[in-house]
DOROVEX-502025 format. One record per atom (N, C-alpha, C): residue number from 0; residue in one letter; atom name; x, y, z. Coordinates in Angstrom, 3 decimals, padded with zeros to 6 digits, always signed. Layout:
// residues N
atom k:NUM r:A a:CA x:X y:Y z:Z $
...
This chain:
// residues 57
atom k:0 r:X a:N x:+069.126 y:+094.162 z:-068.597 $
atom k:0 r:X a:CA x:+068.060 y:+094.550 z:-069.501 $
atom k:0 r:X a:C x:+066.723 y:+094.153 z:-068.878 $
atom k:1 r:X a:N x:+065.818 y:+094.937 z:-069.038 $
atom k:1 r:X a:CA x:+064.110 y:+094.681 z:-068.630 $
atom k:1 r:X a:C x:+063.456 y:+093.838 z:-069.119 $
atom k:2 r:X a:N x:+062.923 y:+092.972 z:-068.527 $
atom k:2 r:X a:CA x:+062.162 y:+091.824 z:-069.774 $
atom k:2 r:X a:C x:+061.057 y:+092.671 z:-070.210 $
atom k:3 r:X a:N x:+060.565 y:+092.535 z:-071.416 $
atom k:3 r:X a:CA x:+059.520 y:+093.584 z:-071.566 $
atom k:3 r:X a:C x:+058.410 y:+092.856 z:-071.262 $
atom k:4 r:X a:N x:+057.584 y:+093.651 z:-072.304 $
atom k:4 r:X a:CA x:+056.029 y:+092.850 z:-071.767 $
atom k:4 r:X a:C x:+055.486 y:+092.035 z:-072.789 $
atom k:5 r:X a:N x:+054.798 y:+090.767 z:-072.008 $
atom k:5 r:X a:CA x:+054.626 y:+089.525 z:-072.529 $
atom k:5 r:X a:C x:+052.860 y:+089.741 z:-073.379 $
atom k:6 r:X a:N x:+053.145 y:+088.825 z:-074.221 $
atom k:6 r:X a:CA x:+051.524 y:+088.681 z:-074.930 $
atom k:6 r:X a:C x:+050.705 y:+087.209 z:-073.772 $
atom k:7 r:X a:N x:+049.672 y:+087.515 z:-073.981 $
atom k:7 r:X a:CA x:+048.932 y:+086.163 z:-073.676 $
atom k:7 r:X a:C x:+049.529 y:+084.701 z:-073.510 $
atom k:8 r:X a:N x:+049.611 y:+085.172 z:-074.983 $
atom k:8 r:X a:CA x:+050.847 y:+083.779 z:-075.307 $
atom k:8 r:X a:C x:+051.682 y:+083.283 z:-074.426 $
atom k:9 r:X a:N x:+052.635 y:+083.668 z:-074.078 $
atom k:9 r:X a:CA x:+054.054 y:+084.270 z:-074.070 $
atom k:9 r:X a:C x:+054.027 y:+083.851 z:-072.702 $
atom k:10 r:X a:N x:+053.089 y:+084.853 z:-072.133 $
atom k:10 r:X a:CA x:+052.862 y:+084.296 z:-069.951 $
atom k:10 r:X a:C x:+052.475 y:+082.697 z:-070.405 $
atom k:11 r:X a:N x:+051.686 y:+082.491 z:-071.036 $
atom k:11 r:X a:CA x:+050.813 y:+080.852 z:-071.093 $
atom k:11 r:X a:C x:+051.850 y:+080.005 z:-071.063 $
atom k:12 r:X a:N x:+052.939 y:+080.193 z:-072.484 $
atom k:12 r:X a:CA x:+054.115 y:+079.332 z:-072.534 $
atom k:12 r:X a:C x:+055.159 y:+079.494 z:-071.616 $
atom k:13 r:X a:N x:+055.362 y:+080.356 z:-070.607 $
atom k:13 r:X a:CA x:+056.162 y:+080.480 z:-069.647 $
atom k:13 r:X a:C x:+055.962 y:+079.908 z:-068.336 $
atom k:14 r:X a:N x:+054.244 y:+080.393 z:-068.292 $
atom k:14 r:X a:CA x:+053.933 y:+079.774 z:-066.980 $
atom k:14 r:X a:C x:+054.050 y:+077.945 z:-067.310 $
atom k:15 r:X a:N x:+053.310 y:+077.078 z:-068.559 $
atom k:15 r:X a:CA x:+053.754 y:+076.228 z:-068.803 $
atom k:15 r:X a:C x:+055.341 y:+075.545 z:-068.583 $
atom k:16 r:X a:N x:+056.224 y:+076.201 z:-069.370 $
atom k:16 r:X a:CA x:+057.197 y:+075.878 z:-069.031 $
atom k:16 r:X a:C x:+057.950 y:+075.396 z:-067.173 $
atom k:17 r:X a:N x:+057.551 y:+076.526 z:-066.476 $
atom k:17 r:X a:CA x:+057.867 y:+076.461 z:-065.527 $
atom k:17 r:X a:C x:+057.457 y:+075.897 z:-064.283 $
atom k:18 r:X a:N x:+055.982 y:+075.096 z:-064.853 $
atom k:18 r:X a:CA x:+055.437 y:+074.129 z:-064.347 $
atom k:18 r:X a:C x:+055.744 y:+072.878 z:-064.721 $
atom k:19 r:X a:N x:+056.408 y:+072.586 z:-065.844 $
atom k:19 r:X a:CA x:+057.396 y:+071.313 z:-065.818 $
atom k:19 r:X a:C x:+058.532 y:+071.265 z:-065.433 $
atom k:20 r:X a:N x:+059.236 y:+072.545 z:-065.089 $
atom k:20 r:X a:CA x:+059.877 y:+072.726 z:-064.216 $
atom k:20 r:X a:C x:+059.784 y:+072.565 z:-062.344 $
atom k:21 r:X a:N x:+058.756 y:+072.290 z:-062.252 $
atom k:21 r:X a:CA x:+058.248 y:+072.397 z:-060.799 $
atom k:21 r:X a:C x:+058.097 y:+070.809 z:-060.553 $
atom k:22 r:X a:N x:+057.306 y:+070.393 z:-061.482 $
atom k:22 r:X a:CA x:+057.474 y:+068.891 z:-061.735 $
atom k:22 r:X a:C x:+058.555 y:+067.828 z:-061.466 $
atom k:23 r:X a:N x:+059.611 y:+068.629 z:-062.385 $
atom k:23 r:X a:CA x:+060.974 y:+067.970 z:-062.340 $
atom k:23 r:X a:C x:+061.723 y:+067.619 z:-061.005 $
atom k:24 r:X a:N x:+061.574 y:+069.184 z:-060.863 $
atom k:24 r:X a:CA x:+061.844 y:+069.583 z:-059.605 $
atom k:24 r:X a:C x:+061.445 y:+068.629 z:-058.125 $
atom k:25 r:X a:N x:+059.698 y:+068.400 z:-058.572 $
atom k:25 r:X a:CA x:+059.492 y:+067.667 z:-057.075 $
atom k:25 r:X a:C x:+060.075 y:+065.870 z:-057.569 $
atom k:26 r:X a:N x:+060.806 y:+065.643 z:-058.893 $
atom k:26 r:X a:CA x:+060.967 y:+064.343 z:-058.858 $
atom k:26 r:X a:C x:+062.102 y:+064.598 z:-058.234 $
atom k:27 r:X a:N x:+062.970 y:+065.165 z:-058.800 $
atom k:27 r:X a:CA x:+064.444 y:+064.739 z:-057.861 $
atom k:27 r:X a:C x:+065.003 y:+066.050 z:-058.276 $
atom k:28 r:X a:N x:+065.792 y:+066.427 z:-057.206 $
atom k:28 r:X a:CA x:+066.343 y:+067.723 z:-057.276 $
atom k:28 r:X a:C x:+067.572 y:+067.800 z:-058.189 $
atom k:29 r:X a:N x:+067.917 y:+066.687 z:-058.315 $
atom k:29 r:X a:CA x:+069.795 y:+066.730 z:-059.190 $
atom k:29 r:X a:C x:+069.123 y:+066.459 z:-060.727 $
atom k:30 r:X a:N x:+067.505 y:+066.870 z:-061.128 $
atom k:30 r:X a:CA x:+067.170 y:+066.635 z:-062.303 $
atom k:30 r:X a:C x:+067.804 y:+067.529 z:-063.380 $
atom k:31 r:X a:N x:+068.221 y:+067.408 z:-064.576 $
atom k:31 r:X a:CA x:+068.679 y:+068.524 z:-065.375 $
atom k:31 r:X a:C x:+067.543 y:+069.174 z:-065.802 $
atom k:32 r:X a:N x:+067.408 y:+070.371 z:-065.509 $
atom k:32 r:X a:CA x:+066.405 y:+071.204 z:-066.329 $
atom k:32 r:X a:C x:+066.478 y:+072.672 z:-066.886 $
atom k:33 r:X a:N x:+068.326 y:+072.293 z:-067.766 $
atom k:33 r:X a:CA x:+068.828 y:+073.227 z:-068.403 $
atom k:33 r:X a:C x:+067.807 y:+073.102 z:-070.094 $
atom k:34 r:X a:N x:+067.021 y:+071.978 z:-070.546 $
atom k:34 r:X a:CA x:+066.432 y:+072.287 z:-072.033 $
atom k:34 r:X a:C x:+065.304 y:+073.186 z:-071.508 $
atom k:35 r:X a:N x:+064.847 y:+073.060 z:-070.398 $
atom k:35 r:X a:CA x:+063.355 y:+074.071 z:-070.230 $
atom k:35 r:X a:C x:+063.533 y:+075.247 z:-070.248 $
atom k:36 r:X a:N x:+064.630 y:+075.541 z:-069.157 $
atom k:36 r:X a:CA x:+065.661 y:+077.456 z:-068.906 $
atom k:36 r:X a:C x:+065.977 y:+077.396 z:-070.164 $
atom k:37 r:X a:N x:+066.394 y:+077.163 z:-071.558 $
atom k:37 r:X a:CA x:+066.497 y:+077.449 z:-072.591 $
atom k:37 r:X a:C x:+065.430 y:+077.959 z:-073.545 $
atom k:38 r:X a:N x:+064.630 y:+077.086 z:-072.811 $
atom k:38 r:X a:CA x:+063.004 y:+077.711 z:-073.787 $
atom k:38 r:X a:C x:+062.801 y:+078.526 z:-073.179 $
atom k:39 r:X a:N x:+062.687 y:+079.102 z:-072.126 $
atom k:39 r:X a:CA x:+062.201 y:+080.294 z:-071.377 $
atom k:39 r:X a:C x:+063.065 y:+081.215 z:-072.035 $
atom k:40 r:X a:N x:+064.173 y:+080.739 z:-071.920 $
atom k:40 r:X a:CA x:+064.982 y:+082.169 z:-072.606 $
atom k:40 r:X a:C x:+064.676 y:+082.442 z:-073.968 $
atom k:41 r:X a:N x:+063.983 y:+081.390 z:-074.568 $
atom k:41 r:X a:CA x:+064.279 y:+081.697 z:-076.248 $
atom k:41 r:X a:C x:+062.654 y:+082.297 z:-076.067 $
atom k:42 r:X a:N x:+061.965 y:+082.554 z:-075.079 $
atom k:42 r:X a:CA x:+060.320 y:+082.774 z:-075.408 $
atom k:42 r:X a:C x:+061.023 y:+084.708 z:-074.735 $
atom k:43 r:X a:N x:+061.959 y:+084.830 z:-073.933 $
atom k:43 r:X a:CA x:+061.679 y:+085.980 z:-073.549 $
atom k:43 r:X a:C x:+062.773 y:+086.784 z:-074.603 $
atom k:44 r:X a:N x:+063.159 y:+085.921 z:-075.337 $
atom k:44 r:X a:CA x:+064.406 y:+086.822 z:-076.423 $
atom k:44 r:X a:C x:+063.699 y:+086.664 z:-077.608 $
atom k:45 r:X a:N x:+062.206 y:+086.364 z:-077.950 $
atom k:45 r:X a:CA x:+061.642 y:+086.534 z:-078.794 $
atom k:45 r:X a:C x:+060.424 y:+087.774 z:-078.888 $
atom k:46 r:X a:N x:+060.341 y:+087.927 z:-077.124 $
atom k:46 r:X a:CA x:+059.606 y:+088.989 z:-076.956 $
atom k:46 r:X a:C x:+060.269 y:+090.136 z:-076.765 $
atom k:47 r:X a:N x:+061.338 y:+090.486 z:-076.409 $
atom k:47 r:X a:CA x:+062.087 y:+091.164 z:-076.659 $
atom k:47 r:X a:C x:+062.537 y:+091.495 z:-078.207 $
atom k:48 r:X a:N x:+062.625 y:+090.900 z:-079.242 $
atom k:48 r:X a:CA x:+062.664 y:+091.513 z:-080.645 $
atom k:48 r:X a:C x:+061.427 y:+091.552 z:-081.137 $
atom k:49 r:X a:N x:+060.237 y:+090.870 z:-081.086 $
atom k:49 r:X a:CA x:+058.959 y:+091.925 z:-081.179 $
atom k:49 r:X a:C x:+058.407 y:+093.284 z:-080.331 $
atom k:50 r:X a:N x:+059.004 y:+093.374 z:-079.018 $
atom k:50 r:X a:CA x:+058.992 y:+094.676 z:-078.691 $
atom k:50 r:X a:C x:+059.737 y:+095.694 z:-079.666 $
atom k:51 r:X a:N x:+060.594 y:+095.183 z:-079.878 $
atom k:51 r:X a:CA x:+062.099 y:+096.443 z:-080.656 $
atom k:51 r:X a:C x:+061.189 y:+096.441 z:-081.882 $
atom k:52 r:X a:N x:+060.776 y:+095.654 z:-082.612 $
atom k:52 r:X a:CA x:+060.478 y:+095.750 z:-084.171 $
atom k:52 r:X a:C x:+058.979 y:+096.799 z:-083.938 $
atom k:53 r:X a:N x:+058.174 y:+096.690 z:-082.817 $
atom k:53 r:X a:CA x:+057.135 y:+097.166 z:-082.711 $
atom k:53 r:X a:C x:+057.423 y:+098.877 z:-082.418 $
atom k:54 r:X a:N x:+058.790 y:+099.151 z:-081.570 $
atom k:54 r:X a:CA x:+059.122 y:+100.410 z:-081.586 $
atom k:54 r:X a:C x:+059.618 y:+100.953 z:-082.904 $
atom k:55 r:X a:N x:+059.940 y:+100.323 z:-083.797 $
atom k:55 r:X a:CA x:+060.721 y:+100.384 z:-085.102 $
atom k:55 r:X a:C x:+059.727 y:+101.225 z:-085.919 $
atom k:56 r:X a:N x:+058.335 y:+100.812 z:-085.542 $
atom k:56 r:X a:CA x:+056.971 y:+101.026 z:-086.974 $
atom k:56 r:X a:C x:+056.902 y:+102.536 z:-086.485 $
């Protein structure tokens, strides 16, 4: 599936996210940073059902 397209928001909280991911990252590589990949997913499976609801109107 296509990720669709992001609001303002959406890039802000992603790019965020994935800069504490980068973080983590330069502390130690065996860091867990399966809760962050969860928020990313729950920010792009939220933009994904405001796309659908927006095709809906």
């Amino acid at each position: 599936m296509a990720d669709p397209k992001f609001t303002a928001g959406e890039v802000a909280k992603i790019a965020w996210l994935t800069g504490r991911m980068l973080k983590r990252g330069i502390a130690s590589q065996t860091v867990y940073q399966g809760d962050l990949e969860r928020k990313v997913e729950k920010v792009i499976e939220g933009a994904r059902k405001r796309e659908e609801q927006q095709r809906k109107k």
